[in-house]
C-alpha positions in Angstrom: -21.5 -24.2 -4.4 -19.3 -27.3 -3.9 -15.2 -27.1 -4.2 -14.4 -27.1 -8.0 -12.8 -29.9 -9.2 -9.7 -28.3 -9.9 -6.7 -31.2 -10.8 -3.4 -31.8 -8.3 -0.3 -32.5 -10.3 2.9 -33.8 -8.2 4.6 -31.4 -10.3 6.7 -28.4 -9.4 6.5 -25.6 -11.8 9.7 -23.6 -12.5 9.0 -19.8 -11.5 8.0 -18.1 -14.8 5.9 -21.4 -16.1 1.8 -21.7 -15.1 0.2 -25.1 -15.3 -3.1 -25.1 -17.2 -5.7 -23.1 -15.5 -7.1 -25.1 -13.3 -4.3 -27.1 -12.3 -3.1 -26.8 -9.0 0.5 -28.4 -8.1 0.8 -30.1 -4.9 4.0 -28.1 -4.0 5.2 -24.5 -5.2 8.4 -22.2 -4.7 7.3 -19.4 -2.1 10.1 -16.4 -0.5 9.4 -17.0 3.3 10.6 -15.5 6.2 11.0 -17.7 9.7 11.5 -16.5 13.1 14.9 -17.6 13.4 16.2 -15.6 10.5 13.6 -12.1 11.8 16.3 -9.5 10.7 17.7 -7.1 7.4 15.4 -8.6 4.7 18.9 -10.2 2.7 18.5 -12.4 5.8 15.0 -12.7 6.7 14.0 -13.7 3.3 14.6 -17.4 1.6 12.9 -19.5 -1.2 11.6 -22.8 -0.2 9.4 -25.3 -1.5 6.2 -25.3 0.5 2.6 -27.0 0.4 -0.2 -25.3 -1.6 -2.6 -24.6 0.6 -6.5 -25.8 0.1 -9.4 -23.5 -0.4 -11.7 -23.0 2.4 -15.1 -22.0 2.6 -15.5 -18.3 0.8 -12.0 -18.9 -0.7 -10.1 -18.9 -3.5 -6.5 -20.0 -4.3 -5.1 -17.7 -7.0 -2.0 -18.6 -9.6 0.2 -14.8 -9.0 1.6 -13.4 -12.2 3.2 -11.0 -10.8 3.0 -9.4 -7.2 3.7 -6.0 -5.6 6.2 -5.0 -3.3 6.0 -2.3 -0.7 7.7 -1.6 3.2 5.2 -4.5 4.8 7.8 -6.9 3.9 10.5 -4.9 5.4 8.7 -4.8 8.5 7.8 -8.3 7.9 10.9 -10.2 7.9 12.5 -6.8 11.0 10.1 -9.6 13.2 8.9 -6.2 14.2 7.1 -3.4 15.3 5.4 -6.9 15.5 5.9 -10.4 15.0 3.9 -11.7 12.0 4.3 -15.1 12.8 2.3 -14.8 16.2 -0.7 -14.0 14.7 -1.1 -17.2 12.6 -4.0 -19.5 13.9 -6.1 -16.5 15.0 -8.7 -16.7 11.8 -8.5 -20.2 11.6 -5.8 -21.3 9.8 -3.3 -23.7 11.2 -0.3 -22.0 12.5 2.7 -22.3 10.1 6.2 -22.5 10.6 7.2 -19.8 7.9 5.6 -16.5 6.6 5.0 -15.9 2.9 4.6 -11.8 2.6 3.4 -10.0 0.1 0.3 -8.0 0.0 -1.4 -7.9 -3.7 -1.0 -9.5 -6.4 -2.7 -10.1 -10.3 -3.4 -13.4 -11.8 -6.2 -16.0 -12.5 -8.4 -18.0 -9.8 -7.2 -21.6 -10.6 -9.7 -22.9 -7.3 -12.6 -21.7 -5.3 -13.6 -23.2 -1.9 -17.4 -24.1 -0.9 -19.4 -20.8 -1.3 -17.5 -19.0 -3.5 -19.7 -16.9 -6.0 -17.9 -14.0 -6.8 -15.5 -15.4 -9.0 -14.8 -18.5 -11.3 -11.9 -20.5 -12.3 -10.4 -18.9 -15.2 -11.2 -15.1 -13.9 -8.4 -12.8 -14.5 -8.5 -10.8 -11.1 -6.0 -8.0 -8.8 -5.8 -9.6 -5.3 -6.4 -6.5 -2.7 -4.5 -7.0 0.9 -7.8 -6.6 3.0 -9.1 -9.5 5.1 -11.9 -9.9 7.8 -15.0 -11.8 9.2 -17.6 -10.8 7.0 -20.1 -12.5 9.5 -18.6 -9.7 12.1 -21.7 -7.9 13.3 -19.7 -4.5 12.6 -19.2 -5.4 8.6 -22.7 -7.1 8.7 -24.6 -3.3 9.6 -22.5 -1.7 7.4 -19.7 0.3 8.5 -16.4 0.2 7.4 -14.6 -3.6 7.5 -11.3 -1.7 8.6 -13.3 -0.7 12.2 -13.8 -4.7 12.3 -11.5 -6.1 15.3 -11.2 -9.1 12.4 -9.8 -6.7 10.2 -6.1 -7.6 9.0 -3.7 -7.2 6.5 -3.1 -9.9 4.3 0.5 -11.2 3.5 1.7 -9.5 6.7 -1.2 -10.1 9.8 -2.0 -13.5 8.0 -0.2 -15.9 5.9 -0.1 -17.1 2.0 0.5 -13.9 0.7 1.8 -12.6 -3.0 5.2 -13.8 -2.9 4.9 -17.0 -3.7 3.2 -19.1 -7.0 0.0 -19.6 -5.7 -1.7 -17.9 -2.9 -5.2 -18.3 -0.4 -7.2 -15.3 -0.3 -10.8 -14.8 0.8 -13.3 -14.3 -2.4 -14.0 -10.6 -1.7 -10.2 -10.0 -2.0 -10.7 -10.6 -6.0 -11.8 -7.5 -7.5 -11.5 -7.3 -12.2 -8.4 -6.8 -13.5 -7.9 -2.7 -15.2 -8.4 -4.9 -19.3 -5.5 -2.7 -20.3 -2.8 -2.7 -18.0 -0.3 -5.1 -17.7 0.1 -8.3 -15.0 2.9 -5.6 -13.3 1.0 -3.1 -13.5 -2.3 -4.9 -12.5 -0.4 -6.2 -9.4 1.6 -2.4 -8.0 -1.2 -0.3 -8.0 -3.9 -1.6 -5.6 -2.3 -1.0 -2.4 -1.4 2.4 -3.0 -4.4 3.8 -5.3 -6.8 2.0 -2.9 -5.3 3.9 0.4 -4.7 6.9 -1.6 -8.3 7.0 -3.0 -9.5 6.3 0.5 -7.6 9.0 2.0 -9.1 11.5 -0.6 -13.0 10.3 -0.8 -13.5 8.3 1.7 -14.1 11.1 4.5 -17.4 12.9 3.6 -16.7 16.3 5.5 -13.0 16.3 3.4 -14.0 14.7 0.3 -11.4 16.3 -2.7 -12.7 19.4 -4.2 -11.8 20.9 -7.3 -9.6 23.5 -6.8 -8.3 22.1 -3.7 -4.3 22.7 -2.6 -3.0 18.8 -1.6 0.3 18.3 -0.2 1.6 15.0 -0.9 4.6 13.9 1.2 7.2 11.5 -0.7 5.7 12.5 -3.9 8.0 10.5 -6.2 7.0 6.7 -4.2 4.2 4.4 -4.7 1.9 6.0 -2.6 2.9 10.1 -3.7 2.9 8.7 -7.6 -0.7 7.1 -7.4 -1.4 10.2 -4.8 -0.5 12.7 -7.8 -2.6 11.6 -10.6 -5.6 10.9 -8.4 -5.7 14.5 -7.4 -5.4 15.6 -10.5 -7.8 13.7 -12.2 -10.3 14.5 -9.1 -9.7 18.8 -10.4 -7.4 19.4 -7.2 -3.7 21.1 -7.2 -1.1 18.7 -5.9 2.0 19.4 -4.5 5.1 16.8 -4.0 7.8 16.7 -1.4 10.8 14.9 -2.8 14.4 14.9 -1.4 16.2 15.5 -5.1 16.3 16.8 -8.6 15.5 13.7 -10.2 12.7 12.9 -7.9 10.7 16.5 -8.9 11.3 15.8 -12.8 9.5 12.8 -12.5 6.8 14.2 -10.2 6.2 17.6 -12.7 5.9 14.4 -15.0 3.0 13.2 -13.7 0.8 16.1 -13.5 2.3 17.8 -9.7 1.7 21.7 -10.3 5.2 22.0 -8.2 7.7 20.2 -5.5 9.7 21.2 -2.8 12.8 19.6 -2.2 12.3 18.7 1.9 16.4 18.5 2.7 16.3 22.6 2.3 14.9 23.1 5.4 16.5 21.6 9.1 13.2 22.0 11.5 11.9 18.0 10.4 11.9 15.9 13.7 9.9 14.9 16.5 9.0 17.9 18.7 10.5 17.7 22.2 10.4 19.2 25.4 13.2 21.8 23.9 10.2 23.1 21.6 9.0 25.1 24.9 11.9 27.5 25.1 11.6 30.4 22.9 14.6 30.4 21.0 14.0 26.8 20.0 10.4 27.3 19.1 11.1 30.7 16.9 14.0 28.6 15.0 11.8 25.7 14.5 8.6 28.7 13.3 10.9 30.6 10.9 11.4 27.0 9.0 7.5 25.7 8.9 7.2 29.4 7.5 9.7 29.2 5.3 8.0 25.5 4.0 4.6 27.5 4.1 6.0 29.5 1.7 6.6 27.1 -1.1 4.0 26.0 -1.0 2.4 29.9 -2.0 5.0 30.1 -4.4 3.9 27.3 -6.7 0.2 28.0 -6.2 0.2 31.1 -6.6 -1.2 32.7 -3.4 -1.7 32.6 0.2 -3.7 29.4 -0.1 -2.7 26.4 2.1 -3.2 22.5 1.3 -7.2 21.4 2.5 -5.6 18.1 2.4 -1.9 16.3 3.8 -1.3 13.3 2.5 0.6 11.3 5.6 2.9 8.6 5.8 6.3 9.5 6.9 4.8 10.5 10.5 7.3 11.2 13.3 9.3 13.0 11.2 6.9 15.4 9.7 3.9 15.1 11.3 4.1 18.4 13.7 5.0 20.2 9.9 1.7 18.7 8.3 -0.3 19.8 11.6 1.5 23.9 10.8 1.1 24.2 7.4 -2.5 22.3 6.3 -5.7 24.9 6.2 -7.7 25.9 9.3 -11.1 23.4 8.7 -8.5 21.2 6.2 -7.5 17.6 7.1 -4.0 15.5 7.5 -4.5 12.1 6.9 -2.0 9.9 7.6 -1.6 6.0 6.4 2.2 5.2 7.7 5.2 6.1 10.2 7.9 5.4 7.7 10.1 7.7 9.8 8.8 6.4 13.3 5.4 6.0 14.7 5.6 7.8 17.6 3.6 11.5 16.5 4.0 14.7 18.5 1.8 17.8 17.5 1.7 21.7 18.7 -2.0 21.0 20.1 -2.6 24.8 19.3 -2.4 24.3 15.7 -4.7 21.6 16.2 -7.9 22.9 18.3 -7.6 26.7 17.0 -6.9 26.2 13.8 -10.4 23.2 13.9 -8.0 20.8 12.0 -8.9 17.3 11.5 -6.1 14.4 12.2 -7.5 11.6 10.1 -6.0 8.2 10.6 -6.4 6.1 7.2 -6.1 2.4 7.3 -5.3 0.6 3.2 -8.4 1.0 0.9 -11.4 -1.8 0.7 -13.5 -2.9 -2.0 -15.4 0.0 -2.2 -12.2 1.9 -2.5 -10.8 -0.4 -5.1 -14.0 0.4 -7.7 -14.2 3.6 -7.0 -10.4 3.9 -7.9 -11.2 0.9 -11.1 -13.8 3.7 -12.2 -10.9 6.4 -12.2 -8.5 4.5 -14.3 -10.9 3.1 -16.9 -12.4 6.9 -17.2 -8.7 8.5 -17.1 -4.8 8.0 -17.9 -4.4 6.9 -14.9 -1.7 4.0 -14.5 0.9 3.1 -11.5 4.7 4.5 -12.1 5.9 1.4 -12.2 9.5 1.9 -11.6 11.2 -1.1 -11.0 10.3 -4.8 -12.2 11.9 -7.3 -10.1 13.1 -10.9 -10.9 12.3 -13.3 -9.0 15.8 -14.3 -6.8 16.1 -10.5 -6.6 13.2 -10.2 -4.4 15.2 -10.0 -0.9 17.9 -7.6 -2.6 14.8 -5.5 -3.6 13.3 -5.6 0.4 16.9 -4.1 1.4 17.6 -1.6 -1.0 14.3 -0.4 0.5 15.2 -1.0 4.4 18.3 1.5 2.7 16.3 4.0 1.0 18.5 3.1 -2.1 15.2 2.1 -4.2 13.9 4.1 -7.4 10.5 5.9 -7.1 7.3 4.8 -7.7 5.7 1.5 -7.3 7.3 -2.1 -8.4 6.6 -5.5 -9.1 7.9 -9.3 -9.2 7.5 -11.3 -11.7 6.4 -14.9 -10.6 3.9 -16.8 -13.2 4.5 -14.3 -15.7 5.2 -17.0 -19.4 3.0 -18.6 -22.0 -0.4 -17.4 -20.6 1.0 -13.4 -20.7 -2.0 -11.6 -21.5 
């Protein structure tokens, strides 16, 4: 297949208003981040008028209604655990001087490069953040694309991501559209049902059960939201950690058979060397037993999670290692708290417990989660819908922890082609 004929026009489309599908401006309005302004995302972030890029081979340049928002631009426009801009030009792009973030999206495929055959102009489509050589011997046998050393994140390892009016993605990133869901909702749910459904199926040996106890760590967010219904819907019990009130209501809301309320108990923290004196450790017991307990109390019995849902990490990973079953699993996606983990091996190798890491959910991950959602009630808690110039205000009420629960959204081309 050649390059469709899609139309340039020199003109620049106010955010809000599409061109005709198939119309591709020469220019668009994008939120960037640069390397001189790496800092608080009010700083980091600015809208500039930048190229649209052209469609390779295998890819396609998608018109965003609306994108969603999650930490990766935080740590996107910090400059660091990494420095996003340093990886542009390693999968053959040209190096740019500025950094468009933003890791899915929904909208419609107004261009496809040479090869494309997945999609067509016109296709309404959710853009999925995962990118790699699908010529990699690795993806070519079969295993998992996230074991690929091509494999990346896009909108944060690479550039032309969601936030922005039109974005490059490869073909495989363009999975259907939920019919009945809106543009927001189409474009918050992806990155956080697609890791959660990952962290839940994708490990044969720990597969969900019905019946099974899940503990879900910040139950009211994107992730703990999506993380909720999807164990539910799979027959299992879950169980939210929130850090208020208002947070549990709107957990209970959503099918959680209890919560407990993390800033009752004073043991969270990376272990340290302190741990080894016996006074310390017995302080440190008497809370994990006292968290243990809880989680008894709203099930019922003596019967611990099979499965930890992970993210926070330095914080409350040594907690997650206590409390989850001997034989059960804690799989963990994130290190919102700090990445650097320390366990009570003990807990660990007597207990045979499994420390799963769990990398953002593929394709595969995306339609086994589509099958969910058209089978179920299933739909992202979509919280907070952002404006457009509020997108960096958004990215630091986040760095703050002053953000509402659940997942949000920007609108971008969101007008006369609403569906």
């Amino acid at each position: 297949m050649t390059i469709s004929s899609s139309i340039s026009t020199d003109q620049l489309y106010p955010i809000g208003e599409v061109p005709p599908v198939g119309v591709v401006p020469k220019q668009m309005y994008a939120w960037t981040v640069r390397k001189e302004r790496f800092g608080e995302p009010l700083q980091a972030f600015q809208v500039e008028i930048v190229d649209v890029p052209k469609p390779g081979p295998n890819e396609v340049i998608v018109c965003n209604y609306a994108a969603g928002i999650n930490y990766n631009g935080v740590w996107a426009g910090l400059g660091k655990p990494k420095n996003v801009l340093a990886d542009h030009g390693k999968w053959g792009d040209a190096p740019q001087p500025f950094h468009i973030c933003g890791s899915e999206s929904s909208g419609i495929v107004y261009a496809i490069g040479e090869g494309v055959d997945m999609v067509r102009v016109g296709d309404e489509v959710v853009v999925i953040g995962i990118q790699v050589d699908y010529d990699c011997p690795i993806v070519k046998s079969g295993e998992c694309p996230v074991l690929s050393p091509s494999f990346r994140v896009w909108g944060y390892e690479t550039n032309w991501g969601a936030f922005a009016q039109f974005s490059k993605v490869q073909q495989q990133q363009c999975v259907p559209k939920p019919p009945h869901y809106t543009w927001e909702e189409a474009a918050a749910f992806s990155a956080t049902g697609g890791t959660i459904s990952r962290m839940l199926t994708g490990y044969s040996e720990h597969h969900i059960r019905e019946g099974d106890v899940v503990l879900i760590w910040g139950g009211s967010g994107g992730l703990g939201t999506m993380a909720i219904q999807l164990v539910q819907y799979y027959g299992g019990i879950p169980i939210a950690v929130v850090s208020d009130p208002k947070r549990a209501e709107l957990c209970m809301s959503l099918g959680a058979k209890g919560t407990i309320n993390r800033s009752k108990f004073k043991h969270f923290g990376a272990l340290d060397q302190a741990y080894m004196q016996p006074s310390v450790y017995k302080a440190w017991l008497r809370e994990a037993l006292k968290f243990r307990r809880e989680i008894w109390n709203i099930v019922g019995e003596r019967k611990n999670p099979r499965i930890v849902i992970e993210h926070p990490g330095e914080n409350t990973l040594p907690t997650s290692l206590f409390i989850v079953d001997n034989g059960g699993m804690v799989t963990i996606c994130g290190g919102t708290t700090g990445y650097l983990g320390t366990l009570d091996l003990r807990y660990l190798w007597l207990g045979q417990k499994r420390l799963q890491g769990s990398h953002g959910g593929g394709r595969q991950d995306y339609f086994k989660l589509y099958e969910s959602i058209i089978n179920s009630s299933i739909r992202p808690c979509l919280s907070t819908i952002v404006p457009w110039e509020d997108l960096a205000l958004c990215h630091q009420r986040i760095r703050d922890n002053q953000h509402n629960g659940g997942n949000m959204a920007v609108r971008i081309g969101i007008g006369s082609h609403r569906t």
